[in-house]
C-alpha positions as a printed Julia matrix, in Angstrom:
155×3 Matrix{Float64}:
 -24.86  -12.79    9.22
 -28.18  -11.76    7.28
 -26.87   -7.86    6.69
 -23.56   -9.6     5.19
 -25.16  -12.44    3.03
 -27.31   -9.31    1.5
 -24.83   -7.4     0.9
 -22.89  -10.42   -0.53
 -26.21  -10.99   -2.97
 -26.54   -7.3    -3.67
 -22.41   -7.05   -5.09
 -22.74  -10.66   -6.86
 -26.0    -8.97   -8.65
 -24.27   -5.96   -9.61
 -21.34   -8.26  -10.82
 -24.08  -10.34  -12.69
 -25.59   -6.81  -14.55
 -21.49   -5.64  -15.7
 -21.29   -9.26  -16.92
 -24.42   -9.63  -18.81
 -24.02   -5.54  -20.28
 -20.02   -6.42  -21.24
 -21.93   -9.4   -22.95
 -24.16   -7.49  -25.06
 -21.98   -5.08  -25.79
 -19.39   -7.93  -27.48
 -22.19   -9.43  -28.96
 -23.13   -6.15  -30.63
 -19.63   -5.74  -31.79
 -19.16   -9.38  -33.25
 -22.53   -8.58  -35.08
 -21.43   -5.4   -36.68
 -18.04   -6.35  -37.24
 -18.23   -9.88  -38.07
 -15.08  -10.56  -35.73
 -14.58  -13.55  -33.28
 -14.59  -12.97  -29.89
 -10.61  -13.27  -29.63
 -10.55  -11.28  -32.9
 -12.17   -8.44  -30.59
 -10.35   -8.92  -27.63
  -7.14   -8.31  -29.49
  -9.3    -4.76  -30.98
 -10.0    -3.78  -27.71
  -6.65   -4.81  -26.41
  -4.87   -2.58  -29.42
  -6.67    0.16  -28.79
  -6.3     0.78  -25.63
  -2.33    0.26  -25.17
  -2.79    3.03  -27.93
  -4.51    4.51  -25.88
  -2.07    4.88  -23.19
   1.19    5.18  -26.11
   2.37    1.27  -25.69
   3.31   -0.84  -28.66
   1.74   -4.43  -28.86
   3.55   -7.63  -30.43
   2.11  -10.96  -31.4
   3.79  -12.13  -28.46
   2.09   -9.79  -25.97
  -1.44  -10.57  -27.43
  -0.67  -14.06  -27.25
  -0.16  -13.78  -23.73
  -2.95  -11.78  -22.61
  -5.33  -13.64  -24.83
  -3.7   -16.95  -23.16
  -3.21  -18.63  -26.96
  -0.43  -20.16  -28.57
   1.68  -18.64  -30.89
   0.63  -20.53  -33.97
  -3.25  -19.76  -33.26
  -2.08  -15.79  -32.99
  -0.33  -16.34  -36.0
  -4.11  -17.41  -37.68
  -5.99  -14.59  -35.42
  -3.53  -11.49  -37.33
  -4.14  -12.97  -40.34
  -8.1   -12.92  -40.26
  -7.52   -9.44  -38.84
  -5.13   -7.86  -41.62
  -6.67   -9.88  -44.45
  -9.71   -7.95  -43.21
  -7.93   -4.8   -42.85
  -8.5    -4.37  -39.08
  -4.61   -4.48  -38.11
  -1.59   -3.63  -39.17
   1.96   -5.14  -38.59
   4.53   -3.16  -38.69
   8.5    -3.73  -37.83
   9.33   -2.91  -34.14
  10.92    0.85  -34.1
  13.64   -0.41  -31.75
  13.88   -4.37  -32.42
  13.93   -4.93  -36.5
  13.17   -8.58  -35.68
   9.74   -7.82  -33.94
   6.66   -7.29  -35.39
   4.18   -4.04  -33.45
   0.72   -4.44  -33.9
  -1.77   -1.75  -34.59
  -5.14   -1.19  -35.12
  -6.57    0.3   -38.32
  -9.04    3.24  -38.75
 -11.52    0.71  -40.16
 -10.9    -1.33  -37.11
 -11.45    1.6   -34.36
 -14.45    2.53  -36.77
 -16.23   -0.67  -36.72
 -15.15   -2.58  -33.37
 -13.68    0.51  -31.48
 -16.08    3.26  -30.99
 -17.96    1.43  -28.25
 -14.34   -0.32  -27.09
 -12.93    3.06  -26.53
 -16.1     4.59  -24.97
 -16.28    1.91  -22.51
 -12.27    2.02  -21.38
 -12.56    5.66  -21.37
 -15.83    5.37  -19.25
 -14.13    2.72  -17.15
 -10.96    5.21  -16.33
 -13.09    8.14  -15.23
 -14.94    5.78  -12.81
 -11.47    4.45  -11.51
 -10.11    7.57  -11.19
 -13.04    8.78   -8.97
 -13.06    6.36   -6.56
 -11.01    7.32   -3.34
  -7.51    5.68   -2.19
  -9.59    3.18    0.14
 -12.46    2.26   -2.72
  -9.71    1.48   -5.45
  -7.76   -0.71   -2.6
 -11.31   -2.75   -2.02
 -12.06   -3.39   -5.56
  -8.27   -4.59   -6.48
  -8.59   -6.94   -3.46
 -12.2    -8.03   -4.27
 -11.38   -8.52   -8.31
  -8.07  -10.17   -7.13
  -9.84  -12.69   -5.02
 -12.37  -12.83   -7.71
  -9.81  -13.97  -10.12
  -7.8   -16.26   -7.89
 -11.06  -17.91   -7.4
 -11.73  -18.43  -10.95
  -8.63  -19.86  -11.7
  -8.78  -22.6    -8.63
 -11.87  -23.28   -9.61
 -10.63  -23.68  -13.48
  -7.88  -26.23  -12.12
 -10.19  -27.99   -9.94
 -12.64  -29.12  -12.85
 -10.29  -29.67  -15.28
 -10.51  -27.16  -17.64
């Protein structure tokens, strides 16, 4: 039971370290870009589905940020009256709106964004079959744990 509580300690320590480093590495970004946190997360979030050729609407950000519609609404406005995004009318649905990142957005917010999803790709794509299916499982459990304990306290 020892060997498996230390290696327990050792894996929530090297979760603590990504945590802390993803930290200062927003922080950094908010400081040089004077963006919110969500105002970030919807950079980094741009740039990579641009990264892999996807379009983003308002509607998909809202999801994944887990905000209403009405508070995206105010988040795209900060970001285009700053000139960090774009909207643009869907190529396929003219009643959609695509959201895009501007040069002065992957200049300011994106270089270390793109550095780090790049990074974190390469390091995916080396891990074998059998490490890839233990980290999904273990960040799977990770998340279903943080969302039962979200719902048990209230939040």
């Amino acid at each position: 039971m020892s060997v498996q509580l230390d290696a327990a300690e050792v894996i929530i320590d090297a979760l603590r370290q990504y945590q802390e480093a993803d930290s200062a590495m927003h922080a950094r970004a908010r400081q040089v870009s004077s963006m919110s946190d969500n105002e970030i997360r919807i950079i980094q979030y741009l740039l990579g589905a641009a990264m892999n050729g996807d379009t983003v609407t308002p509607t998909a950000l809202s999801k994944h940020l887990g905000v209403t519609s009405a508070s995206m609404t105010a988040l795209l406005d900060r970001l285009e009256r700053a000139g960090a995004i774009e909207r643009v009318r869907h190529p396929s649905d003219r009643r959609s709106l695509v959201i895009t990142a501007t040069p002065l957005a992957e200049q300011t917010v994106g270089a270390p964004v793109v550095a780090f999803q790049q990074a974190t790709q390469e390091i995916a794509a080396d891990l074998t079959e059998a490490e890839q299916a233990a980290v999904v499982g273990f960040l799977r459990r990770l998340t279903a744990a943080a969302d039962q304990a979200s719902r048990s306290t209230g939040a």
